[in-house]
N, C-alpha and C positions, 0 to 999 in steps of 0.2 A: 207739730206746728212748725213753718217752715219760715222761714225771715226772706225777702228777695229786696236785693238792695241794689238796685241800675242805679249809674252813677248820673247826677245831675238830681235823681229825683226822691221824694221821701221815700225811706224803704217802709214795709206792709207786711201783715203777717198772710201766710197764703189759706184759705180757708179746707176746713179737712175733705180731704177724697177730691182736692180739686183734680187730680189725674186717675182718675178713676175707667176712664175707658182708652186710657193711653199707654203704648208700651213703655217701658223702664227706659230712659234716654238722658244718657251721661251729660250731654251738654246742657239739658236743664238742674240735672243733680250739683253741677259743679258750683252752680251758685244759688241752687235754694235749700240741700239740705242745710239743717241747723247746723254751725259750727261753735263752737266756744270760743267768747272776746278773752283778749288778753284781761286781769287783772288791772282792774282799774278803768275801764272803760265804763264810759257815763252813755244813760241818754238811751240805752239799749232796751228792745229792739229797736224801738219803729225811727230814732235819731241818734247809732252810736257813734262814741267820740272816744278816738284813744289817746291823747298827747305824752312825747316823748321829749328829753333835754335832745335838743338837738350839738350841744356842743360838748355831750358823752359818750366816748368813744363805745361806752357799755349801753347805749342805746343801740347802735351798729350790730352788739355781739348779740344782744335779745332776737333783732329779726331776723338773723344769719341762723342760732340756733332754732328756732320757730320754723323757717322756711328746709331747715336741714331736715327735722322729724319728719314735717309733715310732706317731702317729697320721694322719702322712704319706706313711708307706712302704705299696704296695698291700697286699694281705692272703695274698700268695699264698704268705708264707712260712707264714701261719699253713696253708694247704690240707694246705704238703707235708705234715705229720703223720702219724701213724701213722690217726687217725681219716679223715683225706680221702685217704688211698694203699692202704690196706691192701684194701680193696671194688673198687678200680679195676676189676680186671678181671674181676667179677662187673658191671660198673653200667655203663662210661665208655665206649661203643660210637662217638657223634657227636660230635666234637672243638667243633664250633658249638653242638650242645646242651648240652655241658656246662659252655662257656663261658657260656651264658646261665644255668643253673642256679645256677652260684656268683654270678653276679653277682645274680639276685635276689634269692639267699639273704645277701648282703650289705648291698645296699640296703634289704630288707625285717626284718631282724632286727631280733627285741628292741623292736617296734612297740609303744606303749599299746593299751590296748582299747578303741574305742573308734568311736563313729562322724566321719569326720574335717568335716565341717559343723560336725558339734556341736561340735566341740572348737575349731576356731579360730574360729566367728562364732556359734556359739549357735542354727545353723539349716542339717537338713539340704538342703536348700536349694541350697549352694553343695558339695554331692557331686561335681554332673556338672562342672562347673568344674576342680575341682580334682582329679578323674580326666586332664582336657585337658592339665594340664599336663606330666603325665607321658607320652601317647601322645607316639608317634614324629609323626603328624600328627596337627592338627584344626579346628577351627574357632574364631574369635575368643569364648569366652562373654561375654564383656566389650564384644563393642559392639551398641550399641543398632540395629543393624540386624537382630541375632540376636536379643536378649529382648525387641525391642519390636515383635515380629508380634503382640503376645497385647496386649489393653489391660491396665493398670493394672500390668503385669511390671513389673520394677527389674531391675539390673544383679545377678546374671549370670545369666544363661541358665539354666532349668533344663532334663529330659528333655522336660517341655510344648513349650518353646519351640523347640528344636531340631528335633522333630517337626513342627510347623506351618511351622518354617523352611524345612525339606528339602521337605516338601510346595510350598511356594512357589518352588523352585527347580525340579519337576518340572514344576508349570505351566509354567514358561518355557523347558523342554528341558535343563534341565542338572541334573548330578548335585549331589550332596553333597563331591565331589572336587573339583571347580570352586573351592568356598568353602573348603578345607583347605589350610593352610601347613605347613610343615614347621618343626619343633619344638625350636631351638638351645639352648635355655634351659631342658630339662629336670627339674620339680622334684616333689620325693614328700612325704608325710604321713607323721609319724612315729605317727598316730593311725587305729587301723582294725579293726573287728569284724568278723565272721567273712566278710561278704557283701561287705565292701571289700578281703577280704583276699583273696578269690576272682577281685572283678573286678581288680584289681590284677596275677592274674597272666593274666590274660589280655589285656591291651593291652601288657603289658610283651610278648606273644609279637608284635604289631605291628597286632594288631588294634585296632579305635576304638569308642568309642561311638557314635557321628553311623553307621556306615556297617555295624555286625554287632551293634547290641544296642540297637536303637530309643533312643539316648540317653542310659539307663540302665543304673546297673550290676546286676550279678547278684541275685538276691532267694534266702533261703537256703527252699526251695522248689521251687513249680514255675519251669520256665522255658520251655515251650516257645513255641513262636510267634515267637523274637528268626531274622532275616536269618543269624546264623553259624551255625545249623541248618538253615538251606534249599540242600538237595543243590544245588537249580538256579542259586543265586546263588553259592555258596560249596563247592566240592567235596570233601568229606570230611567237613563235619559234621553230627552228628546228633544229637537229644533224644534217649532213651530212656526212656520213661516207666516207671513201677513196676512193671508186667508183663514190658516186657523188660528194666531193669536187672540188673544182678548187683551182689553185693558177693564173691564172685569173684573172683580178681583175674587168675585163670586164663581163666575163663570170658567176663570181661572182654575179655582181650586175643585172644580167639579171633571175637570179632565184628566184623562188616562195617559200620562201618570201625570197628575197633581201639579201646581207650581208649589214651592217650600222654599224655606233658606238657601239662600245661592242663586237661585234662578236668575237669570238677569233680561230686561227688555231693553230692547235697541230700537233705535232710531236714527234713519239716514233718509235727507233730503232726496235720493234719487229711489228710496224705495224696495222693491223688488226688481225694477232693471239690471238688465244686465248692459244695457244697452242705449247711452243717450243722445240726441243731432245734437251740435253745436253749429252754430249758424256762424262764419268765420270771414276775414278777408281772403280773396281767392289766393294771394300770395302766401298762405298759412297753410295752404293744403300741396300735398305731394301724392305721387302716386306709390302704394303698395307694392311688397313682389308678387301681388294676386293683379295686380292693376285696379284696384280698386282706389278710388279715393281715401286718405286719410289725410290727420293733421300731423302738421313736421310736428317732433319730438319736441322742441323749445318752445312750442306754443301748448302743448297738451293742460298742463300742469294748471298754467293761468285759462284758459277754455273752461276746465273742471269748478275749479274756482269760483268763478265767476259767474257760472249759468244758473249756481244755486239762490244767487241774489233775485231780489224781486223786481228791479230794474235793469236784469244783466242788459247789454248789449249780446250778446251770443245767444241768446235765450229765442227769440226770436228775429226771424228774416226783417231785415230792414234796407234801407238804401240810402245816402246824402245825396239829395236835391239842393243846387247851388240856383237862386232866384237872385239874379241880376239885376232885377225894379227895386229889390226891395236890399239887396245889399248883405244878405245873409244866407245862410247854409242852412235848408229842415233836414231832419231824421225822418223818412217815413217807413212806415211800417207795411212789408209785404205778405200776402198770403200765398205766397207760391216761391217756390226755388227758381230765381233768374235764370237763365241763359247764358253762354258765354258771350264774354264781355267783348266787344269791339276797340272799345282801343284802351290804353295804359287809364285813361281818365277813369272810366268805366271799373275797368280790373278795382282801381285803388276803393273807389266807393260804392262796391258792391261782394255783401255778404253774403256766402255757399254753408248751406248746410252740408254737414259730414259726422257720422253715426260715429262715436270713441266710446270704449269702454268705460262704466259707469263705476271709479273707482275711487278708492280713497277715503277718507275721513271728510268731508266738506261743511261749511257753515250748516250748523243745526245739527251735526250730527250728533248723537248722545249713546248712553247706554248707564244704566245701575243696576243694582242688586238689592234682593231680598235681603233683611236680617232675619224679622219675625214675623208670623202667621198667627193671627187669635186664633184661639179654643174655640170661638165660634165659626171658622170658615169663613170670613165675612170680610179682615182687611190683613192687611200687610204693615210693613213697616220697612222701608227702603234704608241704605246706607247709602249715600249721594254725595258726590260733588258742587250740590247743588241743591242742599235741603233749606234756603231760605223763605222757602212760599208752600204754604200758607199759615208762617207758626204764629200769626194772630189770632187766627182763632180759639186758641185757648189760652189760659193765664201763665203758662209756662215762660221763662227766661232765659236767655243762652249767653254762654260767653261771647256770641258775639256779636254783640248789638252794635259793637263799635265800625263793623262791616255791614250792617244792615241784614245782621242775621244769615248774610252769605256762608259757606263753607266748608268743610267737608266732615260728615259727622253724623250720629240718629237721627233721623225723621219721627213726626208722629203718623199717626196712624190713617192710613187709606183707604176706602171702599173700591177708589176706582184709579190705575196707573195715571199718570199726566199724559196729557196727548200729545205733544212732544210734535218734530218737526217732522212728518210722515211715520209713523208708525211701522218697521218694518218684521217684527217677531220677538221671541222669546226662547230663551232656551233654558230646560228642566232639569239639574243635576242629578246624578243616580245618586242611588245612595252613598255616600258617603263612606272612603273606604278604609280612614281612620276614625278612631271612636273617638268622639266632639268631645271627650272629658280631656282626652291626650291632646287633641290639638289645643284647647286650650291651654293647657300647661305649657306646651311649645309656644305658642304665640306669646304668652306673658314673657318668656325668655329671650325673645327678640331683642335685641340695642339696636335700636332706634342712631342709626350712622347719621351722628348732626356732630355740633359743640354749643355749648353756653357759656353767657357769661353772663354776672349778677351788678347791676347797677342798682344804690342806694340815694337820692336822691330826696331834697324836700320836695314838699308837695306843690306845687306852684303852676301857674299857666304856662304852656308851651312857652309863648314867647319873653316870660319873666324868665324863666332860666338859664343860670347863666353858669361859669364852671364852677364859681362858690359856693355854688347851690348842690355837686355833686357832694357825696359825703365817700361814697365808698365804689371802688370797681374792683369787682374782683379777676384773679389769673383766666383766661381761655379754660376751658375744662371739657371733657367726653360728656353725651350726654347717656354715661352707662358708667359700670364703675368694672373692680377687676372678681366682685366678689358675686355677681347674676343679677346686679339691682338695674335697669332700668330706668332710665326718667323722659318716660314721652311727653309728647307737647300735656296729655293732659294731665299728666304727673305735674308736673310744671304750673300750671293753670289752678290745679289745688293747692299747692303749697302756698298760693299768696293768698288766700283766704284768710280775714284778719289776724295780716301781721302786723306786731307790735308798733305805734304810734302810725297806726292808718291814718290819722287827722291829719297827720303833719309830715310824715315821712313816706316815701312811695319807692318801693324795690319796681322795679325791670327786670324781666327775663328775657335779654339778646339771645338768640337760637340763630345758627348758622350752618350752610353745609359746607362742606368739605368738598373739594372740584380735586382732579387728574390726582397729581400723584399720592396725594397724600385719601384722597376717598378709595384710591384703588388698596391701600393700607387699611384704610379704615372697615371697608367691605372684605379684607381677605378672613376666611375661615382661619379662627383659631384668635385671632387680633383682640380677642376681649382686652387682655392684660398687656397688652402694647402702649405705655403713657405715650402721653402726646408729645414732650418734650425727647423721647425716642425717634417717634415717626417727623417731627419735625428736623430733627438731625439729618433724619435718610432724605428728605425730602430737599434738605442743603447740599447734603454730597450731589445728588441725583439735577440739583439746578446750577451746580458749579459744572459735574461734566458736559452740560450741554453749552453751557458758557463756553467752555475750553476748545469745545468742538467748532463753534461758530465764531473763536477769536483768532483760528488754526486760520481763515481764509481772510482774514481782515490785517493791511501794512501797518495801522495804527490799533494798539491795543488800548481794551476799556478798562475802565477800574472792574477789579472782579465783585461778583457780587455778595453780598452781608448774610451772616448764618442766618437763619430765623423763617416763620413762615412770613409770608405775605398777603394783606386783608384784598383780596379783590380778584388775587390771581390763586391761594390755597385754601382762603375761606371766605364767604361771604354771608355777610348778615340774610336773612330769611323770615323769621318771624319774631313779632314783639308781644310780650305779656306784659300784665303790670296790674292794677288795682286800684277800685276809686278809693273816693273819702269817707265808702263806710264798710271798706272793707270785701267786698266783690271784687272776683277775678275778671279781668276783663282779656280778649283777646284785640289787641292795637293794631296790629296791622300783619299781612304779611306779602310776600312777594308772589307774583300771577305771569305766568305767560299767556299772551292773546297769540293768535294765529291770526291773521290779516292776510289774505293772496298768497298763503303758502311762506311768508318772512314771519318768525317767531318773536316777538315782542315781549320783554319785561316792564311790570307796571308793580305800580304799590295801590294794594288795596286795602283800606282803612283807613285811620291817620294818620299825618306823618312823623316821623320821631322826633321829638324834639330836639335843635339845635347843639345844646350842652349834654344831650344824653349821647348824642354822636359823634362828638369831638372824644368824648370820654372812653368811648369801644376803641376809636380808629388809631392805626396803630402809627400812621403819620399825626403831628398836630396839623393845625390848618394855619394856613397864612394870617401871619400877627397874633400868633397865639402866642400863650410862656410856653415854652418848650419844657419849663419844668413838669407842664402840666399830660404831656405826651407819655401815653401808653403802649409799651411794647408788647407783642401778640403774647405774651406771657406775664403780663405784669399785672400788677396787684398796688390799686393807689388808694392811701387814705386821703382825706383833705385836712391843709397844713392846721386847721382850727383843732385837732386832736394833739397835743403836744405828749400822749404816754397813749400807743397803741399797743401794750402790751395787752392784750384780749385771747381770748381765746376764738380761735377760726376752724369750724369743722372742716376736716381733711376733704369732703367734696368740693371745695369751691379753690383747693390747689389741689384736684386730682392726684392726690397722695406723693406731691410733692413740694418741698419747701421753696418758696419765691426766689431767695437770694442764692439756693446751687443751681434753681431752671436756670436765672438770667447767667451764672459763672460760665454754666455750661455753653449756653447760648452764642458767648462769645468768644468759643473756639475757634482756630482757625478749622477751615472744611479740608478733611482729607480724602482725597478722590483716587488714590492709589494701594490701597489695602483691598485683603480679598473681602471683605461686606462691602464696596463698594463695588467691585464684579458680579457681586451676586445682585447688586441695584441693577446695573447695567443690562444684566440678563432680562430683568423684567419689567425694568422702564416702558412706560406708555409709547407706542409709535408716535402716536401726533401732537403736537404742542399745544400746554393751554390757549385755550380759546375761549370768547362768549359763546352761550347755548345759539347752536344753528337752526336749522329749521326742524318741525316735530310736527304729526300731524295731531293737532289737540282738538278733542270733539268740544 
């Protein structure tokens, strides 16, 4: 019997088998298997009620230890549930496949949107990279004998380089396997839009970039032409272009070879062309060195853009007629390509078509993946960027209702693909050329490259709270440790499953990523056991040399700058968890990039964070605050109402280091003249923090 308890509403017991023809899906497990109330909760199931002193500091150490267990313990208690048991024997045929299934759907839950370049360095750029880290094998992108076939590359490797690489390895008789290591250090992005959410499941099946997808990951589009569709190299898989796709799912699984796990369907606005007019200002077109008409290079971009809209102006021939009776300018609409223009007046308001290749990622464009195939041949179950429609139709619950179900995470079950914005193919995985028991074992080994931090809090409306109201912030921390534990978002999203005085007291889990220097640490191979208060040190020496550099050319010098990281330029908040009043996980918000005309936009999707819960992360206070009440990106604050914190604090919430020598440490002077700072210097990033630029996100 299962309890689902949505915040705002009475909780209900779930009736039995109610997911009986649905596959096993973490995001409704996480809040309807049964868990056990703390002691002393009243009111349980269908009205529980935990209340805590709020003015003992041994209330604080109850849901610290509570949230420490249960973000340690694997997830598999969450599986049993009525939501991950009741479908079994509709779904769970390959005991290896559906170990790898949970475990993706583990490690991939509850992801930002986002492109992961963009999010940790400001450049998609560093994709293929940080795809490497997570295959089971591949190749160093990090050393210069890999990104420096191509003149003027920088560290790391892109699709360019590894292609010219592998090319250079064929001159000499050897493969791409030759140069591939096997992969102990496993680590993933908590950050990925539709087309990294796609290649992500397919290296996690054991395949690589370097050796089935020309370097590159998926493009949400076309794909064919990549090595894992050539029958000859790869046996089982295949393109299917938009003539013989299906969205089907029946019809799917009746073809030679089969859709299964991994598969993935795309969808692009322009289709199967290769080939589209854009109807343009004459002054926008130049001539070719074929002499053909094209469009000047600075317009291309915005042209692409823009035709896929349903009102584009480029879309179709038009012309501005100026009516002098009436005192305004129409738009009309032409059926033929004008003429050349007689005079400057002519030229300015009249649009030429001109054919440009049909490229890019454009509004509508998509692509997902397969996780599971019924025992019956009959539906599917997507992993998506986008599995909020249609989870009403059955009684299931997700963490996150607080987005409107949006997010990235298991779908239920399908007969037929979504028709999506032009349907333009599928493509079929071979088999799989590690055994789905190992990659799952890999996958659970991933760290998840974030940080957290744990805010304690009464229970109160956004806008009652206030900083009184905060009880407890704990230090910045990895969201991994030195010993192979993991805490992904939905590691994270179990643990607040009723914790201690849920009625009255409300933990937050702040999730942040790491950007330039300090992610390029974070993501290097071997970094498990690297404390943060380490890489924060390198990450001072590494922002004083650059200071020194840039105060070399300046008559008037600045103040140098403060050890420590910095909230906005070496980490930035991402995603918030937290928990209602009966105990449900809830997922609160997290951060989104939109794509608009090719400029990359950040947004908050969910709610917003409260007030006091943001003063409380941020490592400045804010104007007219106590300053006593300011947290440094290492600190660790009770509230002044505890007069004996002497408690006990599980070693994960100071990443296995004590408060008072981080902050001693902290306030070292920076020394920039020792050999560990030459060796920073060697592998400093080329370009300066930045916000994320532009990405193309489907």
């Amino acid at each position: 019997m299962g309890v689902k308890v949505p915040a705002g509403g009475p909780g209900h017991a779930s009736p039995p088998a109610a997911f009986e023809a649905e596959p096993p899906r973490l995001t409704t497990c996480l809040n309807m298997t049964p868990v056990d109330y703390p002691d002393g909760t009243t009111g349980a199931p269908e009205f529980p009620a935990h209340e805590l002193d709020l003015t003992d500091a041994a209330s604080i150490e109850q849901i610290l230890a509570h949230i420490d267990a249960r973000i340690h313990a694997p997830l598999g208690d969450a599986w049993a549930g009525p939501p991950g048991t009741d479908g079994e024997d509709e779904w769970v045929d390959d005991p290896a496949e559906e170990a790898w299934a949970k475990a993706l759907s583990e490690a991939m839950f509850g992801q930002r949107y986002g492109g992961p370049g963009q999010c940790y360095f400001g450049d998609s750029k560093w994709d293929s990279f940080i795809f490497s880290r997570m295959q089971k094998t591949s190749i160093d992108n990090m050393s210069q004998k890999v990104w420096g076939v191509r003149k003027k590359a920088t560290a790391p490797a892109t699709w360019l380089e590894i292609q010219i690489f592998k090319k250079q390895l064929e001159k000499d008789g050897r493969r791409i396997e030759s140069a591939m290591e096997d992969n102990d250090d496993p680590a993933i992005s908590i950050c990925c839009a539709c087309e990294h959410n796609a290649t992500y499941g397919t290296i996690m099946r054991g395949f690589t970039l370097e050796q089935h997808m020309n370097g590159a990951g998926w493009a949400a589009g076309q794909n064919p032409g990549r090595p894992i569709f050539d029958a000859g190299q790869f046996a089982g898989g295949k393109w299917y272009p938009t003539r013989e796709a299906t969205l089907d799912v029946a019809a799917g699984l009746l073809k030679t070879p089969p859709i299964g796990p991994g598969t993935i369907y795309c969808y692009n606005p322009f289709g199967d062309n290769k080939r589209v007019t854009g109807f343009v200002p004459i002054g926008w077109i130049e001539t070719d060195a074929h002499g053909a008409p094209a469009i000047k290079a600075q317009f291309r971009e915005k042209t692409l853009n823009d035709i896929t809209e349903r009102k584009s102006q480029y879309a179709t021939p038009k012309r501005q007629v100026d009516d002098p009776t009436e005192q305004l300018t129409k738009v009309e609409e032409l059926n033929f390509t004008p003429s050349a223009p007689t005079s400057e007046s002519d030229a300015a308001n009249m649009l030429v078509g001109v054919p440009l290749p049909a490229t890019g990622q454009r509004k509508g464009s998509h692509i997902f993946f397969v996780l599971r195939v019924s025992k019956d041949k009959k539906r599917i179950q997507k992993f998506d960027t986008s599995n909020g429609h249609p989870l009403d139709r059955h009684a299931g619950d997700t963490v996150m209702d607080p987005l409107g179900k949006a997010g990235i995470y298991d779908g239920i079950s399908l007969t037929a693909a979504p028709p999506g914005n032009v349907f333009c193919g599928m493509g079929v995985l071979p088999t799989a050329p590690v055994a789905l028991d190992t990659m799952a074992d890999h996958i659970r080994r991933a760290r998840p490259i974030s940080l957290m931090r744990l805010v304690i809090a009464e229970r109160r409306p956004g806008p009652e709270l206030s900083d009184r109201h905060v009880l407890f912030v704990s230090k910045l921390m990895r969201t991994y440790d030195d010993d192979g534990q993991n805490f992904w978002v939905s590691k994270c999203a179990w643990s607040l499953r009723n914790t201690p005085g849920f009625t009255s007291l409300q933990p937050w889990w702040i999730i942040y990523i790491p950007r330039m220097e300090l992610a390029r640490m974070m993501w290097t191979k071997g970094a498990r056991s690297r404390k943060l208060s380490d890489m924060a040190r390198d990450v001072s020496v590494i922002r004083r040399m650059k200071f020194d550099k840039e105060q070399a050319k300046k008559t008037k010098k600045d103040a140098p700058p403060a050890p420590g990281l910095r909230y906005g330029e070496d980490y930035v908040a991402q995603i918030v968890l937290t928990n209602d009043d009966r105990g449900g996980a809830l997922y609160w918000s997290r951060a989104r990039s939109e794509l608009s005309f090719g400029v990359t936009n950040e947004q908050i999707q969910g709610n917003p964070l409260p007030n006091a819960i943001k003063d409380s992360v941020a490592p400045v206070a804010r104007q007219g605050r106590d300053p006593k009440l300011e947290v440094p990106w290492n600190g660790e604050r009770f509230d002044d109402r505890y007069s004996d914190i002497d408690i006990t604090i599980p070693s994960l919430f100071r990443d296995g280091e004590d408060t008072r020598s981080a902050s001693a440490h902290d306030a070292e002077p920076i020394a920039t003249d020792d050999d560990h700072a030459e060796e920073l210097r060697m592998s400093m990033i080329d370009d300066e923090p930045r916000t994320p630029g532009e990405v193309e996100l489907a």
